[in-house]
C-alpha positions in Angstrom: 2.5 9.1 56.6 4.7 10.0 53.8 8.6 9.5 55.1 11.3 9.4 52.8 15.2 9.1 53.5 17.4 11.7 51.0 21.0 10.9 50.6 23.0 13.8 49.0 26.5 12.1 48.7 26.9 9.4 46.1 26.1 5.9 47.0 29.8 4.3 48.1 31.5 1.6 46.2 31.4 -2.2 48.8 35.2 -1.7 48.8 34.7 1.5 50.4 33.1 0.2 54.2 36.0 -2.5 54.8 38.9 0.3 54.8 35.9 2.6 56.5 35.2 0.4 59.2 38.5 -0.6 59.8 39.9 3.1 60.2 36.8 4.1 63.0 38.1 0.5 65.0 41.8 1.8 64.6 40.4 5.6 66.4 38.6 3.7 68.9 40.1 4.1 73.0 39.1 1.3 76.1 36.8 4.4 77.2 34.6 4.3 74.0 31.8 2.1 75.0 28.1 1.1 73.7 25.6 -0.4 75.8 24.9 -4.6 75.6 21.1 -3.7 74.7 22.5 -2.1 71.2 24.5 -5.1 70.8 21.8 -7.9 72.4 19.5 -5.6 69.5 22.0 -6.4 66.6 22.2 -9.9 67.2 18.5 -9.8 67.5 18.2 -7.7 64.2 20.8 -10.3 62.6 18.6 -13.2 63.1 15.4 -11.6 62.3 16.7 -10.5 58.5 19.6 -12.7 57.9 19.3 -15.7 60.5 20.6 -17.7 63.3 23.9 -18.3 60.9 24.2 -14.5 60.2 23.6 -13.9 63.8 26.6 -16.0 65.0 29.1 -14.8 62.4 28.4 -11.0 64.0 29.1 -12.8 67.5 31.8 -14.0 66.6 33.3 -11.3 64.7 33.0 -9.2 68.1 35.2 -10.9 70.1 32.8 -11.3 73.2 31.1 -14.9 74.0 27.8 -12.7 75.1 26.5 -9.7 76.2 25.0 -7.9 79.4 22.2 -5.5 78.7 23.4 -2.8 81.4 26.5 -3.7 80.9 29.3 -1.2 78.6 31.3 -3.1 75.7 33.8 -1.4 73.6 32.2 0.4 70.6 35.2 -1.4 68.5 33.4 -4.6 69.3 29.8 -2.9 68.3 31.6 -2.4 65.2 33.1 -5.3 64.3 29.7 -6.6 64.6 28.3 -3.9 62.2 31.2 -3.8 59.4 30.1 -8.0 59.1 26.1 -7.6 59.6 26.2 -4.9 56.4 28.2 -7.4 54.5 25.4 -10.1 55.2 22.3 -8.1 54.2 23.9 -5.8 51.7 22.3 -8.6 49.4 19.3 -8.3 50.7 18.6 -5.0 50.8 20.8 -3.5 47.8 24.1 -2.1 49.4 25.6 -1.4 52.4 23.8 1.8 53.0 20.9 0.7 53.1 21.4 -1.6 55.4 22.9 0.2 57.7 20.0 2.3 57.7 17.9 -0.9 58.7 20.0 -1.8 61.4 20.1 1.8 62.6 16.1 1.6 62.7 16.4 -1.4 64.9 19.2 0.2 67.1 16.5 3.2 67.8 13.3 1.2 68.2 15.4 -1.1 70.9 16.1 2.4 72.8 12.7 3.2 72.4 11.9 0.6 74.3 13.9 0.9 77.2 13.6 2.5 80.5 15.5 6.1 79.1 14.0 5.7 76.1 10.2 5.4 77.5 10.8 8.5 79.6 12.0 10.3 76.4 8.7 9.1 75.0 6.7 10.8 77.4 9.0 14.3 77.4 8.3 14.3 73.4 4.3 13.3 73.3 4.7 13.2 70.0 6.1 16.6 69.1 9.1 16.1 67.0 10.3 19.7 67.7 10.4 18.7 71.6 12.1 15.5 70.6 14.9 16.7 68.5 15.5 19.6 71.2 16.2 16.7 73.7 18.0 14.3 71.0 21.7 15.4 72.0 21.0 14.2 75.3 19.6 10.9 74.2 22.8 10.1 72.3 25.1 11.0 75.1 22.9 8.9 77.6 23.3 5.9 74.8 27.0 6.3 74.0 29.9 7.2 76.0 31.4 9.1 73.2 30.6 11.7 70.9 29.6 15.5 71.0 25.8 16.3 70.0 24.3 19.9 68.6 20.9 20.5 66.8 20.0 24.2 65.8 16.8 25.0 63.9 17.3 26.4 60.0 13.4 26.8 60.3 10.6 25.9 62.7 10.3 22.8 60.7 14.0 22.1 59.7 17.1 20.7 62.2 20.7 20.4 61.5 22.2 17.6 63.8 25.9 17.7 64.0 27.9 14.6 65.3 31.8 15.2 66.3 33.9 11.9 67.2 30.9 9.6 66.7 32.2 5.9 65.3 28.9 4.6 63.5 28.7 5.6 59.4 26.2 8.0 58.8 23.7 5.9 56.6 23.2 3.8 60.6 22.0 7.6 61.7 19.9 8.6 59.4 17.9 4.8 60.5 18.2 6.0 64.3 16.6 9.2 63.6 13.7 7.8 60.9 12.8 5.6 63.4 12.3 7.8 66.2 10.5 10.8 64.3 7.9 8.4 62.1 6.1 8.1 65.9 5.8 11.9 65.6 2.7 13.5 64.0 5.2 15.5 61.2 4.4 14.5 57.4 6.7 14.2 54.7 9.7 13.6 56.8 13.0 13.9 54.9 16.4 13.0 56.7 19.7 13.9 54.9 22.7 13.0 55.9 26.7 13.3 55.3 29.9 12.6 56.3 31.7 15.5 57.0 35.2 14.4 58.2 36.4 10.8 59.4 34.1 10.8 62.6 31.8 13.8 62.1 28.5 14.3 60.2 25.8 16.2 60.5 21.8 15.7 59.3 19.5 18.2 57.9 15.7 17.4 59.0 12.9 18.4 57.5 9.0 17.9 57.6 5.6 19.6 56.0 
């Protein structure tokens, strides 16, 4: 399966994400919240590509001493985490973008994996139109922020649009790789942009 990842803004400078991050943890409110399993995943993700050290520098930067799956945390906390774990692998993997494109993979296959995300599994069978169509309601059951709409261009092109969503738009274009390449579409392109401070919006294509 040919999959591929299309960019169409230039690549940002590492100065860029430390004033980035730090203006999304500044809009953040006590009622913006991300489940423990994304941040139990991170952690998890941290020590599979950057180690045990790299995974205690993200759980430290938090703020929390450990996490609750079930349980809500503040998304400023998730992204404290993030803003240091793209820091850590940008080395590793080229830039920041990139990584957080990596850790966005890990964030989806995690949902995947999890009670909602196995009953999305069965809703989709493996037809990406199906689970696109239901992909606004997977992020508001993940996040407790955020308003979600996909519209078709073609029968084999989406637009996603995000309003108010705190993660960079790189960490997207991972979550939605990740849950299409299970689909049975070929040549899968995802192509996303930043459109204001917390909104951006994805065109997805296949064939």
């Amino acid at each position: 399966m040919n999959q591929e990842v299309q960019v169409v803004v230039p690549r940002f400078a590492r100065e860029h994400w430390a004033p980035d991050f730090a203006r999304r943890i500044s809009l953040a409110t006590p009622a913006d919240t991300a489940r423990g399993v994304f941040c139990i995943g991170l952690l998890k993700a941290m020590e599979d590509m950057g180690g045990a050290e790299a995974a205690r520098h993200c759980l430290q930067a938090s703020g929390e001493t450990a996490f609750v799956e079930l349980f809500s945390y503040p998304i400023a906390s998730y992204l404290r985490m993030v803003s240091t774990a793209v820091q850590l692998l940008a080395p590793k993997y080229g830039d920041i973008e990139e990584s957080l494109r990596r850790i966005g993979r890990r964030a989806a296959a995690d949902f995947r994996e999890s009670s909602a995300g196995r009953a999305m599994g069965v809703m989709h069978e493996d037809d990406a139109r199906r689970l696109l169509d239901c992909l606004p309601v997977v992020y508001r059951i993940a996040l407790s922020f955020g308003m979600y709409e996909l519209s078709w261009v073609e029968p084999a092109h989406a637009r996603f649009r995000m309003q108010r969503t705190f993660i960079p738009y790189p960490f997207h274009e991972g979550v939605l790789l990740e849950l299409l390449e299970k689909t049975k579409v070929l040549r899968l392109k995802v192509r996303g942009r930043q459109t204001s401070a917390l909104d951006s919006e994805y065109d997805i294509c296949w064939g």
